[in-house]
PLY file of the C-alpha trace (Angstrom):
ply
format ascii 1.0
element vertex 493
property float x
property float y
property float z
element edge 492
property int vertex1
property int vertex2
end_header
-55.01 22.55 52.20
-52.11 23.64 50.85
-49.73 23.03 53.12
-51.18 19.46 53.19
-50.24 19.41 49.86
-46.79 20.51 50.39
-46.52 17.56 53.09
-47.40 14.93 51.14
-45.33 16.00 47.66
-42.65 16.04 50.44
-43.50 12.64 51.19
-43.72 11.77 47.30
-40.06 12.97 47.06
-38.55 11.38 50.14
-40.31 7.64 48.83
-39.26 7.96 45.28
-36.08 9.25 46.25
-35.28 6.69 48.98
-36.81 3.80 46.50
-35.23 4.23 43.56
-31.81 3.34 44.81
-33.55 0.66 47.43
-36.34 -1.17 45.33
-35.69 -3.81 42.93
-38.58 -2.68 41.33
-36.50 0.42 40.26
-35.85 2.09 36.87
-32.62 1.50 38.30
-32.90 -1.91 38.33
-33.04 -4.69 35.43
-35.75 -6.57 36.89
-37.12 -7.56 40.52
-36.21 -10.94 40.79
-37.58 -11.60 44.05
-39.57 -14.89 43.93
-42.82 -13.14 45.95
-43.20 -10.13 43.51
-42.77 -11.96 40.51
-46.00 -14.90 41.72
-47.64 -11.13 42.12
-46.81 -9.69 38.78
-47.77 -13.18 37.04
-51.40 -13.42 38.56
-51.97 -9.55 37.91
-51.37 -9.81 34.19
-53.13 -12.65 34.32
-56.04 -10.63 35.31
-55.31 -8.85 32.44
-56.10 -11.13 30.12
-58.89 -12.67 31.57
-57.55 -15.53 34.11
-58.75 -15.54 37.19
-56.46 -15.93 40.80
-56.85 -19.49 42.65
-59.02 -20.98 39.82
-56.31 -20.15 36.61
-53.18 -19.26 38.61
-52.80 -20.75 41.91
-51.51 -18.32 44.31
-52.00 -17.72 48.40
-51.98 -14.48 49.23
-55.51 -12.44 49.20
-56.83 -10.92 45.82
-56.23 -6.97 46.46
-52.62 -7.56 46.59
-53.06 -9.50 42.89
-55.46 -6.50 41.77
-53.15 -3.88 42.46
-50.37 -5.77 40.68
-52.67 -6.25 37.54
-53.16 -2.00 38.12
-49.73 -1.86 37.97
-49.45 -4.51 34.49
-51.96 -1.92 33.13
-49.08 0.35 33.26
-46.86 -1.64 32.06
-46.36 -5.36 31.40
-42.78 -5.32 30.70
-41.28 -3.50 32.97
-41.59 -2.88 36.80
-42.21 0.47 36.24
-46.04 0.36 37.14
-44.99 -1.41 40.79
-42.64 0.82 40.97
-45.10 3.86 40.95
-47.51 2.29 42.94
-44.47 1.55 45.82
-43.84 4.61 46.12
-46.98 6.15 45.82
-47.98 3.91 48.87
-44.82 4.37 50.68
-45.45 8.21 50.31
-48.54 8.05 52.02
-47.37 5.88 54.67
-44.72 8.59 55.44
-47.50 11.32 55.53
-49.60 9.36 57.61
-46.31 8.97 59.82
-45.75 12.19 59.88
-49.48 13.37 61.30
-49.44 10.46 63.91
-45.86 12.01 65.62
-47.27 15.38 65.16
-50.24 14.65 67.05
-49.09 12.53 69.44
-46.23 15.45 70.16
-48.07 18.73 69.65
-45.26 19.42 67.57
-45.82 20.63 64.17
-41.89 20.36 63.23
-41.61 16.63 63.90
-43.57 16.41 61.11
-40.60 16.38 58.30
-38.52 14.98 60.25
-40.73 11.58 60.56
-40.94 10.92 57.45
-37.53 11.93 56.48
-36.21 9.58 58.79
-38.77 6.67 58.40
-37.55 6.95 54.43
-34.41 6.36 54.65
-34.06 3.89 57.88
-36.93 1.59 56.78
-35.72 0.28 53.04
-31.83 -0.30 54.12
-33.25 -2.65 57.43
-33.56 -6.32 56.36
-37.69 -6.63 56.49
-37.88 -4.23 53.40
-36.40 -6.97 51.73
-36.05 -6.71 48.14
-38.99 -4.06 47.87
-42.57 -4.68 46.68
-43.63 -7.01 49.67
-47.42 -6.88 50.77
-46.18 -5.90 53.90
-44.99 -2.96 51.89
-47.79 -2.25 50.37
-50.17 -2.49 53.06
-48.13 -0.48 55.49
-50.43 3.38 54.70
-53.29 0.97 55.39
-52.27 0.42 59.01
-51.24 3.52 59.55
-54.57 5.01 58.79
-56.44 3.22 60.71
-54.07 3.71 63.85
-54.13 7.41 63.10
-57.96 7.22 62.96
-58.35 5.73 66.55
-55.73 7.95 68.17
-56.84 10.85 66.82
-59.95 10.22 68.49
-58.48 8.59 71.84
-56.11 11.57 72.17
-58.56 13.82 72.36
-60.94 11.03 74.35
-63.89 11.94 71.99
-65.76 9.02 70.52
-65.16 8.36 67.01
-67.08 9.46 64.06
-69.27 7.65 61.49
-66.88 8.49 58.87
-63.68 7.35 60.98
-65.89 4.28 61.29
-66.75 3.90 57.78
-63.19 3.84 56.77
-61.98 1.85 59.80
-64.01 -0.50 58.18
-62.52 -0.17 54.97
-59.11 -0.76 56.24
-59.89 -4.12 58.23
-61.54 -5.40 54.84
-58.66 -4.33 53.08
-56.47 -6.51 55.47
-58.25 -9.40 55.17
-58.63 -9.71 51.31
-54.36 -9.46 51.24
-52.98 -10.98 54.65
-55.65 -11.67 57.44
-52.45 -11.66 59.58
-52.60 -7.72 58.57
-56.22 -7.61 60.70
-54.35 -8.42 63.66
-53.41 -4.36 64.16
-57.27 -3.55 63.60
-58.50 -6.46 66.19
-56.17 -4.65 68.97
-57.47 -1.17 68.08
-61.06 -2.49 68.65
-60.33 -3.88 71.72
-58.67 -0.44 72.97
-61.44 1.28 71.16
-64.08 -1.06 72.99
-62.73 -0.23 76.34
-63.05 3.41 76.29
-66.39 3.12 75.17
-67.82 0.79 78.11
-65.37 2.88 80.67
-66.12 6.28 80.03
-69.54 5.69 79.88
-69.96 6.30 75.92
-71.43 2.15 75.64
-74.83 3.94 74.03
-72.45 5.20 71.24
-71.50 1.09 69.89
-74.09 0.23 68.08
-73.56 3.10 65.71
-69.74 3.16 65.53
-70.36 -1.13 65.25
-72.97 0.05 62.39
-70.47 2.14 60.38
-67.44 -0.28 60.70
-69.79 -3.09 59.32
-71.16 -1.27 56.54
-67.20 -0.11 55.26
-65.99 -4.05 55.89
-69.31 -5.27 53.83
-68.85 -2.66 51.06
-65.00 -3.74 50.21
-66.00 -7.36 50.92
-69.15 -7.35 48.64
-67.17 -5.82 46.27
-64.41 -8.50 45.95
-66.98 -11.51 46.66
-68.94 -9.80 44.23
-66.36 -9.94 41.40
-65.66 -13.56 42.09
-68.92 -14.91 41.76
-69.35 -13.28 38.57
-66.01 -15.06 37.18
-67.61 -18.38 38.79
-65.12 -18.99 41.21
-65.98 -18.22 44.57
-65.06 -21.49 45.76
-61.38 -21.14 44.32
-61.14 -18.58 46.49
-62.46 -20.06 49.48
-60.18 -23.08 49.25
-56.98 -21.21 48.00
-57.23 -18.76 50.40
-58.91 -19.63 53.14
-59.02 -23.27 53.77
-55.48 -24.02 52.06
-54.09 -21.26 53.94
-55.39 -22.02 57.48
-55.03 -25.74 57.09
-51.82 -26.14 55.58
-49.74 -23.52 55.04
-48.36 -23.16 58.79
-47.67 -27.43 58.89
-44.94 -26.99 56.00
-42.08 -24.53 56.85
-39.42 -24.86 54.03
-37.93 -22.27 52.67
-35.01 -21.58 54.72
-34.30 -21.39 58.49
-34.47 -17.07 59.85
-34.21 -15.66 63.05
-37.24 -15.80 65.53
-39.88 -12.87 65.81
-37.81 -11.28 68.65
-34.48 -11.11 67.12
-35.88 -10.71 63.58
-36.80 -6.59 65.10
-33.37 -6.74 66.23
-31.89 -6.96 62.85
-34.39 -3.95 62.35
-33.35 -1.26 64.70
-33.96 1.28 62.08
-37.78 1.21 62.93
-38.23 -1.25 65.97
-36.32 1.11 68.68
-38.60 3.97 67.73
-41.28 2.23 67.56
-40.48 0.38 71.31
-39.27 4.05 72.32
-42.90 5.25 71.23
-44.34 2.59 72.75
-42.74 2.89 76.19
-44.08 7.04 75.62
-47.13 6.80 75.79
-47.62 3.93 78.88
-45.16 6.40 81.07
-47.83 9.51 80.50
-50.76 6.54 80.67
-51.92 8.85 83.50
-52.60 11.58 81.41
-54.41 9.63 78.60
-54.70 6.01 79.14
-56.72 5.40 76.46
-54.28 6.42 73.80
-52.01 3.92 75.15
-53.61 0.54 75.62
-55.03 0.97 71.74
-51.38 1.48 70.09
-50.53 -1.15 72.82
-53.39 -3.93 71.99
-52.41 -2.92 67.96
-48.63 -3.48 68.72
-49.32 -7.08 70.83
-52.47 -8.37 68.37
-50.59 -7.73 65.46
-47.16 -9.23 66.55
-49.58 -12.55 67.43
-51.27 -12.53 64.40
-48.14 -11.78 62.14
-46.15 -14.93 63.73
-48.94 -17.25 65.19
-48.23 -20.03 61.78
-44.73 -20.60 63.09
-43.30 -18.83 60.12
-40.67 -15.64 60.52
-39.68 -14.94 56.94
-37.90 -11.50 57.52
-40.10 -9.23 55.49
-43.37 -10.12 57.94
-42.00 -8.10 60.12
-42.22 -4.84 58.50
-45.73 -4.56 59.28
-44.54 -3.80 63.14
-43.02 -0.66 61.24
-46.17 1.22 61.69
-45.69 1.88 65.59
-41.99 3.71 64.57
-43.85 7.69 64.36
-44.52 7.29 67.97
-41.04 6.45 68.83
-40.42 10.41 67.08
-43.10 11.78 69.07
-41.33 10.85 72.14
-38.26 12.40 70.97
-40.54 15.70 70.14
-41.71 16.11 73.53
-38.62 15.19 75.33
-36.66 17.99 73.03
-39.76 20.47 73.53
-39.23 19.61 77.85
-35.35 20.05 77.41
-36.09 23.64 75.77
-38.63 24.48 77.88
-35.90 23.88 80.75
-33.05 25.61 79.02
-32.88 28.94 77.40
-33.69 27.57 74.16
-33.79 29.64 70.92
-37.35 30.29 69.57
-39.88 28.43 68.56
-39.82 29.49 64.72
-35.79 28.90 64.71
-36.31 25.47 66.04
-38.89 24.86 63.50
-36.88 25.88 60.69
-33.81 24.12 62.15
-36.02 20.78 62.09
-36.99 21.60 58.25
-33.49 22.07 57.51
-32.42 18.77 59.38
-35.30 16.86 57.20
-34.12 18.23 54.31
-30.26 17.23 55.03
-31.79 13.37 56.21
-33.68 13.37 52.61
-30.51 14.22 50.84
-28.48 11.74 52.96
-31.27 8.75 51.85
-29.70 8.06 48.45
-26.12 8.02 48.80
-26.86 5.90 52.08
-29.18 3.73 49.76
-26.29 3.04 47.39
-23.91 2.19 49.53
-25.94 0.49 52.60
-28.94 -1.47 50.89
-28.21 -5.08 50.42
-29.98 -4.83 46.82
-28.13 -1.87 45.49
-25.60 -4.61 43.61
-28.01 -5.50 41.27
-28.31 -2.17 39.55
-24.81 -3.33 38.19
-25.97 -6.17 36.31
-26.99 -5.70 32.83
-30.45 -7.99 31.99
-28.26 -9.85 29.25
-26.55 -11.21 32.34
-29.59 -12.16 33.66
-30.85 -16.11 33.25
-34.29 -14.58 32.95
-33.36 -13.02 30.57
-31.18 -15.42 28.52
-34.02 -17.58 28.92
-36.35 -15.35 27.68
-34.71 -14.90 23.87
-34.68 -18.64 23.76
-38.58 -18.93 24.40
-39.19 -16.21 22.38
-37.86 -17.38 18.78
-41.10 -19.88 19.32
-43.31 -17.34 18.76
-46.42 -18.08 20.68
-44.43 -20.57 23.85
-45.70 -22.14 27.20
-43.39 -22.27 30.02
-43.74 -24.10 33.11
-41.51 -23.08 36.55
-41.04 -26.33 38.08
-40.03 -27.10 41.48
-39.51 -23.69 43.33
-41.05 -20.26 43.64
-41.98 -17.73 40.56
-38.48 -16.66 39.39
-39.23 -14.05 36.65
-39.06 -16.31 33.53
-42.53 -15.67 32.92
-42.15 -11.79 32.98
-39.10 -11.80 31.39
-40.08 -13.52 28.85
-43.77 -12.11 28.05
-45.70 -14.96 28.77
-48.78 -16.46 30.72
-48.53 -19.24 32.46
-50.58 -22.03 30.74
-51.00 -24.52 33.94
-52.96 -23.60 37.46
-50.14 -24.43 39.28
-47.30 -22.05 37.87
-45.02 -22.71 40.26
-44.10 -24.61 43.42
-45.50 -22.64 46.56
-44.35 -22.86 49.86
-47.55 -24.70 50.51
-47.51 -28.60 50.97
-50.16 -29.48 48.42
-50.04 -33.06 47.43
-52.14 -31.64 44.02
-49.59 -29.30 43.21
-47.03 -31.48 43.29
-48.84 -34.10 41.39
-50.11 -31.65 38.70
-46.24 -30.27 37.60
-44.95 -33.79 37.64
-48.39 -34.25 34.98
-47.27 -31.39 32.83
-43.68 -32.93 32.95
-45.14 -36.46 31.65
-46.97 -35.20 29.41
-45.29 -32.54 27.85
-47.63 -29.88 28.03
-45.55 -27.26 27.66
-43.00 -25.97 25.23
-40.50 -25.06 28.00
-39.69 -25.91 31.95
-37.69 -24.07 34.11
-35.43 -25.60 36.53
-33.40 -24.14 39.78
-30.71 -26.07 41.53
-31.00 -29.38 39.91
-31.74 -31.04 36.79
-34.75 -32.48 35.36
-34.49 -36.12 36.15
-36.23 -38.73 33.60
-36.88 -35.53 31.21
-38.38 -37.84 28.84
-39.48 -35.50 26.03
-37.18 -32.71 27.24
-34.08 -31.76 26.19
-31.50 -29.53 28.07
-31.10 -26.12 25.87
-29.28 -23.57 27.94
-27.84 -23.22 31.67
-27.18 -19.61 33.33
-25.83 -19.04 37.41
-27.20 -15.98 39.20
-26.61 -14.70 42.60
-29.97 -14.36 44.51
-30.38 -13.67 48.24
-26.55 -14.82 48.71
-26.86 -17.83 47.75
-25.47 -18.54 44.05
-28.52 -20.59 41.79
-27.96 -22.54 39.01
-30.94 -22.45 36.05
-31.61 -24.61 33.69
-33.80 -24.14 30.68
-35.97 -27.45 29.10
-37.18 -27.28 26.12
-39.72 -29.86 24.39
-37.85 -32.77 22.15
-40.57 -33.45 19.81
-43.71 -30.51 20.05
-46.90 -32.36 19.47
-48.30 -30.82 16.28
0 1
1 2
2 3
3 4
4 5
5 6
6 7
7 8
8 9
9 10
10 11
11 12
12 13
13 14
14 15
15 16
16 17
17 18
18 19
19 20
20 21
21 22
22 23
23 24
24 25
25 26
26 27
27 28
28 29
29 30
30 31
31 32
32 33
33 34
34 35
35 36
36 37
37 38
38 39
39 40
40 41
41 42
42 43
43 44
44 45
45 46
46 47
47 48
48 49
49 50
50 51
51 52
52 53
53 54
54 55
55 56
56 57
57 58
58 59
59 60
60 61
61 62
62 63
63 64
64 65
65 66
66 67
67 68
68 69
69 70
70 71
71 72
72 73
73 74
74 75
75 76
76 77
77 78
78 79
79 80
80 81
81 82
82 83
83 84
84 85
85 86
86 87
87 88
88 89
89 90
90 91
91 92
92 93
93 94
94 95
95 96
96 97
97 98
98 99
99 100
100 101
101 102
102 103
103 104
104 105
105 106
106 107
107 108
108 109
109 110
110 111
111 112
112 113
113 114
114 115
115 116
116 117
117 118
118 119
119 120
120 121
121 122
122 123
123 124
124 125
125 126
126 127
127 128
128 129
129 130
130 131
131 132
132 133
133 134
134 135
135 136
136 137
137 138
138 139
139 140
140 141
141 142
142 143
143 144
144 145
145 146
146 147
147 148
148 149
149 150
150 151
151 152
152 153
153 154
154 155
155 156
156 157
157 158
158 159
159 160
160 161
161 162
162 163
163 164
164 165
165 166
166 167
167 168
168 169
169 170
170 171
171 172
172 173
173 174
174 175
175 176
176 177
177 178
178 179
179 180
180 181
181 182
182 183
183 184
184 185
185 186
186 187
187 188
188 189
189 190
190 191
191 192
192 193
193 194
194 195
195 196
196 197
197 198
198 199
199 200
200 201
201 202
202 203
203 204
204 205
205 206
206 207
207 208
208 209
209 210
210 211
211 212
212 213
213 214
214 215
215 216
216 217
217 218
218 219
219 220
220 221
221 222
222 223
223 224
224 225
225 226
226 227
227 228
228 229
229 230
230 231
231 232
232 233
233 234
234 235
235 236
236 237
237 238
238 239
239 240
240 241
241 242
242 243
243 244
244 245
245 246
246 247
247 248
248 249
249 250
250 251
251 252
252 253
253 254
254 255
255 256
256 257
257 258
258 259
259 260
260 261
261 262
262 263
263 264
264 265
265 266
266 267
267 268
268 269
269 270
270 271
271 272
272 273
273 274
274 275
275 276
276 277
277 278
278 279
279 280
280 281
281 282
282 283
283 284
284 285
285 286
286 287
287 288
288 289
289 290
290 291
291 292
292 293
293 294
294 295
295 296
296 297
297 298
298 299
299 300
300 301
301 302
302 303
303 304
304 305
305 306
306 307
307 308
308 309
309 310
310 311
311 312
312 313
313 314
314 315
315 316
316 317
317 318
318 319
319 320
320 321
321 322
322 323
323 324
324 325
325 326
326 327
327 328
328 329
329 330
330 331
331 332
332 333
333 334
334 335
335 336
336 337
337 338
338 339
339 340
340 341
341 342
342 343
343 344
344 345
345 346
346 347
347 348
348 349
349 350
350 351
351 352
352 353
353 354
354 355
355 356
356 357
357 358
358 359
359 360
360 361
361 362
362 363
363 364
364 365
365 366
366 367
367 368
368 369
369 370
370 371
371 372
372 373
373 374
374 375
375 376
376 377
377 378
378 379
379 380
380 381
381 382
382 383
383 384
384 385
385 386
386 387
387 388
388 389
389 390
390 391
391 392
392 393
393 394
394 395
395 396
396 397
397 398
398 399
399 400
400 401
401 402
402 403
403 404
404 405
405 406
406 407
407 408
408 409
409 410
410 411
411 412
412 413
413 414
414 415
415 416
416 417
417 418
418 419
419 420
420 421
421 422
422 423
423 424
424 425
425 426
426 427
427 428
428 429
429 430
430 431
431 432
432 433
433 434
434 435
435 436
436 437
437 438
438 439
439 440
440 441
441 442
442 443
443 444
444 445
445 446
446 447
447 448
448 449
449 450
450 451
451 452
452 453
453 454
454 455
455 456
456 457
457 458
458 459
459 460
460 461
461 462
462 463
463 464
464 465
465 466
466 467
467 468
468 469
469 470
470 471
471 472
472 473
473 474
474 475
475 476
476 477
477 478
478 479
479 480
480 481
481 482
482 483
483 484
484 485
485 486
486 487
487 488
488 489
489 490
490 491
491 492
């Protein structure tokens, strides 16, 4: 127990560390202005105070990733702070988790620190860790318990438990209430998990493992069906997320033009040659355990498909494919332990204290590397007055109780920066072609309905009741934006 412990406040360390100089949602940091994280953070408070995802606040991802965001409001509203703690608190387990899978798959007890030393520091300076806080992110100690589950078991060729079950369960819930392209990893496992069953002659054992991974996907899905019915809006949520999502969300791809799924893991070597290297491990010892290998194969395949079948490649998706990079360490393990073995190699405790040591070093290397190698690390040099969400946000405020609309593009922080709720469904444009959407911000417009609007890369043409009232540039994903801020002519008493 204890020195589980010690693993995972190693873990803690390396994550916050590593994070810190890597996240926009950093102390560090004056805000996160990435456009995803802030649609999170505005739904989450929302839930705060009562509104209610898809019916209140139109958004598209699934409601877990909007309840832990309103977990992480609850620590605090104005800040990032709360996201941050939750990051790395998730990161830290994903490292752990990392850690047992090498050591397993290895034998190797050392490879342990070294795993998640590594995975710490190469994952947030590749390009798919984007600006920090994705649901891919998030989500990533999720898949890697559930492929630690089934190898564990597979490894060992010993059918897996009712409890292993239960939780498997669990996790493929927990993928489909925040990205059903996330169940694409648990779909392949079952397949790998189904064949050793009906080939080793263990098909009598199904119904029971079927039994417990229905009864963890029905508790977690009861739970959050459960809480929608009682807020009366069960169908919100089945048109928002489902039906808009499957319908319509692959026919519209705006947003910008990225590499395809292959080369998109080439810009991320950091994880996707260990986790190839791993790969390519366990299907050369496939005669000594086959079974091991077609599951973390049929993960690795299922969840590629599932994570690019809409036709979209934004670069963070791919972080997901991260999971698979502990094996790529556990192929180094037992090549190093067969090079030793073949040499006169020094013992076993010096090698284990030299890989401590080496973890330790890689740790310590993570935040100067941060500073200088992660794309984001800029922004902890501007102050927030030079912020337009922020210059923005002491306009709107000298109203006292304002509404604010973000018209036209993506949620760009103006809400959290300036301490407000959204007062309109549609908050913000989506990367969704909705035909209501569109027509319900151009309603606001007409109408007035708010005291403020929110503008990026143009102006507001036929403002009508609006009147320009300040302008700020900012530098966002390379690309320099111009803002401008509306505010109402003549407020309707």
């Amino acid at each position: 127990m204890k020195c589980k412990l010690r693993r995972f406040l190693f873990a803690c360390l390396a994550s916050y560390g590593v994070l810190a100089v890597c996240s926009k949602s950093s102390f560090l940091y004056p805000m996160n202005d990435w456009v995803d994280v802030n649609c999170f953070f505005t739904v989450g408070r929302g839930i705060l105070h009562g509104l209610v995802p898809y019916r209140d606040l139109y958004e598209q991802k699934g409601p877990l990733i909007y309840f832990l965001f309103a977990l992480a409001g609850r620590i605090s509203e104005s800040s990032f702070l709360g996201v941050y703690l939750l990051e790395g608190l998730c990161f830290a387990f994903f490292l752990y988790l990392s850690g047992r899978i090498a050591e397993l798959l290895s034998g190797r007890k050392s490879v342990f620190g070294l795993t998640a030393a590594a995975l710490a520091v190469l994952i947030p300076l590749t390009p798919a860790f984007s600006h920090g806080s994705s649901a891919e992110e998030f989500f990533l100690p999720v898949l890697s318990l559930g492929l630690l589950l089934v190898l564990q078991a597979l490894h060992h060729k010993k059918p897996l438990t009712n409890r292993q079950g239960f939780v498997l369960g669990l996790c493929t819930a927990a993928a489909l209430w925040t990205k059903y392209t996330f169940c694409g990893l648990f779909a392949g496992l079952a397949l790998g998990v189904l064949l050793f069953y009906l080939l080793t002659g263990k098909a009598r054992r199904l119904p029971a493992l079927i039994g417990s991974c229905l009864l963890g996907f029905l508790s977690l899905s009861a739970a959050v069906v459960g809480w929608f019915a009682l807020k009366g809006a069960l169908p919100d949520l089945w048109q928002a997320y489902f039906v808009n999502n499957l319908a319509r969300y692959s026919s519209n791809i705006q947003g910008g033009h990225y590499a395809a799924p292959l080369p998109n893991l080439l810009n991320n070597l950091g994880w996707s040659v260990p986790g190839l290297l791993g790969l390519l491990f366990l299907a050369v010892r496939m005669r000594k355990n086959p079974w091991e290998a077609l599951a973390a194969w049929a993960g690795a395949v299922c969840l590629f498909v599932f994570t690019y079948w809409n036709g979209r490649r934004y670069p963070y998706y791919a972080l997901v494919l991260a999971v698979f990079a502990p094996l790529g360490f556990a192929a180094l393990a037992s090549a190093a332990a067969r090079i030793a073995g073949a040499v006169k190699a020094p013992r076993p405790v010096v090698l284990s204290a030299a890989a401590r040591v080496l973890a330790v070093l890689l740790l310590a290397a993570g935040i100067p590397a941060g500073l200088h190698l992660s794309p984001n690390a800029w922004l902890m040099k501007v102050r927030r007055e030079e912020m337009p969400q922020y210059q923005f946000a002491e306009i709107i405020r000298q109203s006292g109780d304002a509404t604010l609309l973000n018209y036209g593009f993506l949620d760009g922080g103006f809400y959290f920066a300036a301490g407000v709720l959204p007062s309109e469904p549609y908050f913000c444009s989506l990367n969704i072609d909705l035909e209501e959407m569109r027509k319900a911000q151009q309603e606001s417009l007409r109408q007035g309905k708010t005291q403020y609007v929110v503008i990026r890369g143009k102006r507001l043409k036929n403002s009508g009741a609006y009147r320009l009232v300040c302008e700020a540039d900012q530098v966002y994903e390379g690309r320099n934006w111009h803002y401008c801020l509306y505010a109402l002519a003549s407020p309707s008493s």
